[in-house]
C-alpha positions in Angstrom: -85.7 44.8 103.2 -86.2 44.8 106.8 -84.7 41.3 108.3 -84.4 40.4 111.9 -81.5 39.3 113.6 -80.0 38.1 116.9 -77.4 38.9 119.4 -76.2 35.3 119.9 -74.8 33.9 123.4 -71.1 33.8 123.9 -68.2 33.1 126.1 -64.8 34.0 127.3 -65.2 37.3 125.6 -62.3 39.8 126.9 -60.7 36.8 128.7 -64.2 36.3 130.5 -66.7 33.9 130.5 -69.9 35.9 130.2 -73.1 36.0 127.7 -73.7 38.8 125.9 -77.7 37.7 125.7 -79.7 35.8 123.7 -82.2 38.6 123.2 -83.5 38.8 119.8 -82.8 42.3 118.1 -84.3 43.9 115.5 -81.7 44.5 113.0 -81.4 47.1 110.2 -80.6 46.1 106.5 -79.4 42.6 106.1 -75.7 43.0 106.5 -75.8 46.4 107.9 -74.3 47.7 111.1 -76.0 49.4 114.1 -73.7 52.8 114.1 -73.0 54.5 116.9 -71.6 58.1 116.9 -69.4 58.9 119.7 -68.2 62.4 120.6 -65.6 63.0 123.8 -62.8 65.5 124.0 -59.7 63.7 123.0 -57.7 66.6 122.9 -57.4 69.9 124.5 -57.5 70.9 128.1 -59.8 68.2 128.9 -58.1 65.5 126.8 -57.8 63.5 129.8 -61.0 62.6 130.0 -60.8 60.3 127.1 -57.3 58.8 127.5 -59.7 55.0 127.5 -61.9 56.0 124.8 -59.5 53.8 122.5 -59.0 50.7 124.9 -62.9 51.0 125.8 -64.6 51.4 122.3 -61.5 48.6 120.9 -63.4 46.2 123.4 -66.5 46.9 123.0 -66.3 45.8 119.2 -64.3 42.5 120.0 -66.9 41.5 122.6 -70.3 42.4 120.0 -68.6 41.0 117.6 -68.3 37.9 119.3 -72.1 37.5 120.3 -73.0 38.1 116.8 -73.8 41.9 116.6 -72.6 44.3 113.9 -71.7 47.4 115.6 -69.9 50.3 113.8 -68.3 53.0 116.0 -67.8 56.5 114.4 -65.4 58.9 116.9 -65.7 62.6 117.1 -63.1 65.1 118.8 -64.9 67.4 120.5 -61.7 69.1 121.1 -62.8 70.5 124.6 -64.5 72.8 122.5 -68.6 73.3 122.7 -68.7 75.0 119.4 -67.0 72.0 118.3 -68.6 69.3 120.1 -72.3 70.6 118.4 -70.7 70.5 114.5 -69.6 66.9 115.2 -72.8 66.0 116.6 -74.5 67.6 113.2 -72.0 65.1 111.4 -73.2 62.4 112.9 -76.8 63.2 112.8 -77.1 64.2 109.2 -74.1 62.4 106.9 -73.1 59.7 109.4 -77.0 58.8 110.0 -76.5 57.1 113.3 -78.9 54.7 115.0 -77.9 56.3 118.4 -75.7 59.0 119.6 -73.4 58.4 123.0 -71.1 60.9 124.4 -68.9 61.7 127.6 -66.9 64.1 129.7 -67.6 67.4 131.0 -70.7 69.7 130.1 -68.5 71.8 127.8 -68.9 68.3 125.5 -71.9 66.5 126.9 -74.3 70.0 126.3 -74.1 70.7 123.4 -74.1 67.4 122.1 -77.7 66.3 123.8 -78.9 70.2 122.4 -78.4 68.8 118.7 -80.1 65.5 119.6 -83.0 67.1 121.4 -83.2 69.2 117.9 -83.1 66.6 115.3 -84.8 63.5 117.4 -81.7 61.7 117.7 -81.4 59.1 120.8 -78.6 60.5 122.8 -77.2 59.0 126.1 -74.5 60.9 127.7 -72.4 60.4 131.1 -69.4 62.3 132.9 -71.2 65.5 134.1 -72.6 66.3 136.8 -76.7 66.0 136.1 -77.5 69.9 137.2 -75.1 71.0 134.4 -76.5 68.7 131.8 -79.7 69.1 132.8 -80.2 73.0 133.3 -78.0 73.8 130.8 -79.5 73.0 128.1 -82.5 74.7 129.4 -84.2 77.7 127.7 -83.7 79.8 130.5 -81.6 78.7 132.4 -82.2 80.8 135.6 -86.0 80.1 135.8 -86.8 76.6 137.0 -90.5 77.3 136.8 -89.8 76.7 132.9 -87.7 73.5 133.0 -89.1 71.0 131.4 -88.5 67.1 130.6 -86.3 66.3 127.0 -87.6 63.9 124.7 -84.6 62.4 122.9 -81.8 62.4 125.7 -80.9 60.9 128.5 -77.9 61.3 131.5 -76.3 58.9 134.2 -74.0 60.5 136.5 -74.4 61.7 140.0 -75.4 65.5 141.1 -74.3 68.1 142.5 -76.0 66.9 145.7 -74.2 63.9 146.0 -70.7 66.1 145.4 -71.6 68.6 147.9 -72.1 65.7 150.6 -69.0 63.3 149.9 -66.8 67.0 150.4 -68.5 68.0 153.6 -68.6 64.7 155.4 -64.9 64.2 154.0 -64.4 68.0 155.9 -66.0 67.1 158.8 -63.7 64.3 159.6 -60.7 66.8 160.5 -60.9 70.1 162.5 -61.4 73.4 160.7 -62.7 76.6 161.0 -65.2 76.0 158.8 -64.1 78.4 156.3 -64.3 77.9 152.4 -62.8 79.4 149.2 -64.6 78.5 146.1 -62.7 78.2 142.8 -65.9 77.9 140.1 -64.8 78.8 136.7 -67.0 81.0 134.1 -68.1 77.8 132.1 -71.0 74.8 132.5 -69.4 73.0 135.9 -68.6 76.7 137.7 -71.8 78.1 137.0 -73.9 75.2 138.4 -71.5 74.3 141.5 -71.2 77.9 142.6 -75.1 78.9 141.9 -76.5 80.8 144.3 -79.9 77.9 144.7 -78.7 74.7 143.6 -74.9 74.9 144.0 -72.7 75.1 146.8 -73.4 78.0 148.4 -76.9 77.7 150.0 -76.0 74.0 151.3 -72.5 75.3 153.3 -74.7 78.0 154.4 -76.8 75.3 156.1 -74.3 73.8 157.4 -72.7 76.5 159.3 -70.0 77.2 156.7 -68.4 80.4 155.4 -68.1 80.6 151.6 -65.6 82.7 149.7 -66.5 83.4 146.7 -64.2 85.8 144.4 -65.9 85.1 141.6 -66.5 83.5 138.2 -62.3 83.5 136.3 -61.9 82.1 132.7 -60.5 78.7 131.9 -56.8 78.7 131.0 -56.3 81.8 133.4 -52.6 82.8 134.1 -53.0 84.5 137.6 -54.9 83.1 140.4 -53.5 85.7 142.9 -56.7 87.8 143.3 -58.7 84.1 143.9 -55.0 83.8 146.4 -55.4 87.0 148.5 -59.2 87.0 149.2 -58.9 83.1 150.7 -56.1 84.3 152.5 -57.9 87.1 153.8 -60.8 85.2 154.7 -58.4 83.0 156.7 -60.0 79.7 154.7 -58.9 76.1 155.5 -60.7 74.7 153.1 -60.5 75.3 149.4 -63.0 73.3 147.1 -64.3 74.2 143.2 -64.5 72.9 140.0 -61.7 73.5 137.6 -60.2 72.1 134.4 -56.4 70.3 135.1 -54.3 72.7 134.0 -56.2 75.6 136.0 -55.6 73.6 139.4 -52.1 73.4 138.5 -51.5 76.8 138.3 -53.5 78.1 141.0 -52.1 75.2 143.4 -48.5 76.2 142.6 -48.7 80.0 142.9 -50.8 79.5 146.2 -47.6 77.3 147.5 -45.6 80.1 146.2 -47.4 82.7 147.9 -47.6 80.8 151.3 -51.4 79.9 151.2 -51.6 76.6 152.8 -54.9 75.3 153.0 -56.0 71.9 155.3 -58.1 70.6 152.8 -58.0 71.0 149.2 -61.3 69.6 147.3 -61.6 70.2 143.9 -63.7 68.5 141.5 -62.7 67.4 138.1 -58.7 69.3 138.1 -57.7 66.1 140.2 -59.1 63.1 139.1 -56.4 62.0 136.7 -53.0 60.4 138.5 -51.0 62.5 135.6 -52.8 65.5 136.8 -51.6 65.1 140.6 -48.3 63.7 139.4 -47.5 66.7 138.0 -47.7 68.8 141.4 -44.8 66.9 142.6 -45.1 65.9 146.2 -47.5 69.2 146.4 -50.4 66.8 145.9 -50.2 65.0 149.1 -53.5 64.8 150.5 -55.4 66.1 147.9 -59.1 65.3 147.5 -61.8 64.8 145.0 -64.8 63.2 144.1 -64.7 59.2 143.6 -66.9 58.2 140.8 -65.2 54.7 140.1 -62.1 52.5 141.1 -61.1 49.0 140.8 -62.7 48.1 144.4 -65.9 49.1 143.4 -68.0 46.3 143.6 -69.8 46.3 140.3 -69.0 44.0 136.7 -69.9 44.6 133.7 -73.0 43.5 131.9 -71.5 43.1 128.5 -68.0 40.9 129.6 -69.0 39.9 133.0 -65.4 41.4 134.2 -65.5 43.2 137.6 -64.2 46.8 138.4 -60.2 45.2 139.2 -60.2 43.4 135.9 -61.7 46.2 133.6 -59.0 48.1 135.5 -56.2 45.9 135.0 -56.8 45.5 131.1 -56.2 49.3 130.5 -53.2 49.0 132.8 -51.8 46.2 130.4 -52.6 47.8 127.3 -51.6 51.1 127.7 -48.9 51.0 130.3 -50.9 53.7 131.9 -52.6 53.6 136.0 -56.4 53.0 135.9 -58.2 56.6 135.6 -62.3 57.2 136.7 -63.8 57.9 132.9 -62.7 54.4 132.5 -66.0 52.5 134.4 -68.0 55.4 132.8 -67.1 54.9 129.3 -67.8 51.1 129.7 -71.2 51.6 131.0 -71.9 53.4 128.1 -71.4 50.7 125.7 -72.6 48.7 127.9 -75.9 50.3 127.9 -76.0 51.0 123.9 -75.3 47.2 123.5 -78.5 46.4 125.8 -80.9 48.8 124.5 -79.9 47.7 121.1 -80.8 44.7 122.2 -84.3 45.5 122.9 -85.4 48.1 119.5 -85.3 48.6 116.2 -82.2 50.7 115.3 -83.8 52.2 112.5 -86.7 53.7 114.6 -85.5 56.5 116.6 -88.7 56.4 119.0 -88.0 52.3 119.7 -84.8 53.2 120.5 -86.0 56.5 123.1 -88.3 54.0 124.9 -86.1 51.7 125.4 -83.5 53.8 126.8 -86.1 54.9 129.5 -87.1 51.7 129.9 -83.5 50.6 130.8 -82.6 48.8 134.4 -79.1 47.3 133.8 -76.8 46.4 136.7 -73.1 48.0 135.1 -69.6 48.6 135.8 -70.2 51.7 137.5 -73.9 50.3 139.6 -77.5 50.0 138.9 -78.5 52.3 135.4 -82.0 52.9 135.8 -84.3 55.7 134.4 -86.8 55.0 137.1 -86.8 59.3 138.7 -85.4 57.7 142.0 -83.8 60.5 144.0 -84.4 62.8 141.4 -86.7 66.3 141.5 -90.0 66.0 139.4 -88.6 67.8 136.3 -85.1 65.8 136.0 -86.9 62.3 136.4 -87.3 61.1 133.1 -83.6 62.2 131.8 -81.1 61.4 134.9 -80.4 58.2 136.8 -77.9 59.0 139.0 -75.0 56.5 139.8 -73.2 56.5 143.3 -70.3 58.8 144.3 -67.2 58.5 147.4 -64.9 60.9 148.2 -61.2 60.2 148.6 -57.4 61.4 148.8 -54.7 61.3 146.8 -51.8 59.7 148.7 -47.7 59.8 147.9 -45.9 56.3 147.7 -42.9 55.5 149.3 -41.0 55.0 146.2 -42.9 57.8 143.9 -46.0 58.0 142.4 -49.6 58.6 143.9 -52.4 56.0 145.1 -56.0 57.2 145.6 -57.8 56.2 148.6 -61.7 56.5 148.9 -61.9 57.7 152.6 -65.5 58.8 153.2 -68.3 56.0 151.9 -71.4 57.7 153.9 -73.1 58.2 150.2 -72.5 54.9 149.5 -71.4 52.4 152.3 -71.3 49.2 149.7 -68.1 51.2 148.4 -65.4 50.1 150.5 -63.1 52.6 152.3 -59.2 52.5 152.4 -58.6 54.9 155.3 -59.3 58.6 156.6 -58.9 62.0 155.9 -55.2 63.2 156.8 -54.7 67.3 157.1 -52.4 68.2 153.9 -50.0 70.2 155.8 
């Protein structure tokens, strides 16, 4: 028998004093959890990405748990692996039968995930890709935007490829170049969108009075960047920028200090996000630069503790012994949001649950979630709400060790800035 239940207020959940709501929610069998299926890639080349899952998804349950819901959690390893990431997704549509489906990290993960949902009808929200990947993707034919349309089941929060492409070049434009680029995109979801000939990179430097070279689309897990090397170096670029998986940027960066390429800038997306990642270059990553999704100055808190960006930080830093990384705001948010539009449905009807999800506008960890189409083109504005994005630099301590500091906030000037681009000489 169908029963009704309610999320019932609480405090000083997580050491915070916060409600999780006194909305009424619909509840499943009397006694029954609300499941949640959760794919990420927790190991392989992109393992990184979920190094919080465990401390996220751990807090999530004590906090629900606390305000009277019943959540169950079932993980999935994508194991950086599309092939992969769709089978679990099947899992968790068909024998796990969950009530919604969440997952993060990379298009490679996020893709085919939302494919299977769009298939079967399942509620999907996913986050940690860039919204062009996600979105076009998944699309039928991919190179014809005349046949893109809306998905029913699934919806994206991240930023785009826009907001990427601004935060480098205003970062660029703080130091004195010549203006010419080397492109690193990779043959998979993220190189194929960033270096796309309409809605990547390459038209937008072209604007903007930049030189782009491109060598070409290379294979993850490549051994030999010395073709990519050679062409930059004849091109005489001082500015390298791309998309590439962690253990790709190592390699190239290293043989391209080898090989006496020494760039100005070096913007990569993705490959540097993670302190282990730039750790690992030694003091070679000086001055590296990337995209800033989410640090512990950003000035957002979390709708489901009430803690703010430093103490969400913090905890991971005291439970794991580990610095902060970026996934970790994202991850949160998208509890956050399963808790609230679970909130506001019936779990056990699939198209409650969809409209709810659109009809989400929830102030997170990471900023305003809202899937209202704002700053979004016609056929992306029921799926995406974009979330905002810095640029910053990865910069050497004294006594070992990196810090990264957001130094261009143009994109979002509410995000507070720690200084200014330096020249990684």
């Amino acid at each position: 028998m169908i029963t009704r239940r309610h999320f019932l207020k609480t405090s000083a959940v997580l050491g915070t004093s916060a409600a999780f709501g006194g909305v009424a929610s619909p509840a499943i069998a009397a006694g029954a959890a609300i499941k949640l299926g959760y794919v990420s890639p927790q190991s392989g080349p992109l393992a990184a990405f979920a190094e919080a899952d465990k401390f996220i998804i751990d807090g999530f349950l004590a906090a629900t748990k606390a305000a009277g819901a019943n959540f169950e959690v079932i993980v999935k390893d994508s194991q950086s692996n599309p092939n992969r990431a769709a089978e679990v997704a099947k899992e968790l549509v068909v024998d796990s039968q969950v009530n919604l489906m969440l997952v993060a990290s990379t298009p490679e993960t996020t893709n085919p995930v939302a494919t299977i949902c769009e298939a079967e009808g399942m509620p999907c929200i996913s986050t940690v890709a860039p919204w062009q990947p996600w979105f076009i993707g998944q699309q039928g034919n991919p190179g014809a935007p005349d046949s893109w349309k809306p998905f029913e089941s699934v919806f994206h929060f991240f930023w785009g490829l826009e907001d990427v492409i601004a935060v480098f070049t205003n970062m660029w434009g703080q130091l004195e170049t010549n203006k010419k680029v080397g492109g690193l995109f990779p043959n998979d979801g993220d190189g194929n969108a960033w270096g796309d000939a309409k809605v990547g990179f390459p038209p937008v430097l072209e604007k903007k009075g930049l030189t782009l070279t491109d060598p070409g689309r290379y294979q993850n897990l490549t051994d030999d960047f010395s073709a990519q090397i050679n062409a930059f170096k004849g091109a005489k670029a001082e500015i390298i920028t791309g998309v590439m998986i962690p253990p790709d940027f190592t390699t190239f960066w290293n043989q391209a200090q080898q090989q006496g390429f020494k760039p100005k800038i070096a913007s990569i997306g993705k490959a540097i996000l993670f302190p282990q990642a730039v750790e690992a270059l030694g003091k070679a990553g000086h001055n590296l630069s990337s995209e800033v999704w989410w640090t512990p100055n950003h000035p957002f808190k979390s709708s489901l503790t009430g803690d703010s960006s430093a103490a969400l930080a913090a905890g991971f830093t005291k439970a794991t012994n580990r610095p902060w990384t970026q996934p970790i705001g994202f991850v949160h948010a998208l509890f956050e949001l399963a808790a609230d539009v679970m909130k506001r449905a019936d779990p056990t009807n699939a198209e409650a649950v969809i409209a709810a999800i659109a009809a989400t506008r929830l102030d997170t960890i990471v900023g305003r979630v809202a899937w209202d189409g704002a700053n979004l083109p016609p056929f992306a504005a029921k799926n995406v709400a974009k979330t905002p994005l810095v640029g910053g630099q990865w910069r050497l301590r004294d006594g070992g060790g990196y810090d990264l500091v957001i130094t261009d906030n143009q994109t979002a000037p509410n995000i507070p800035t720690g200084g200014k681009m330096e020249a990684i000489a």
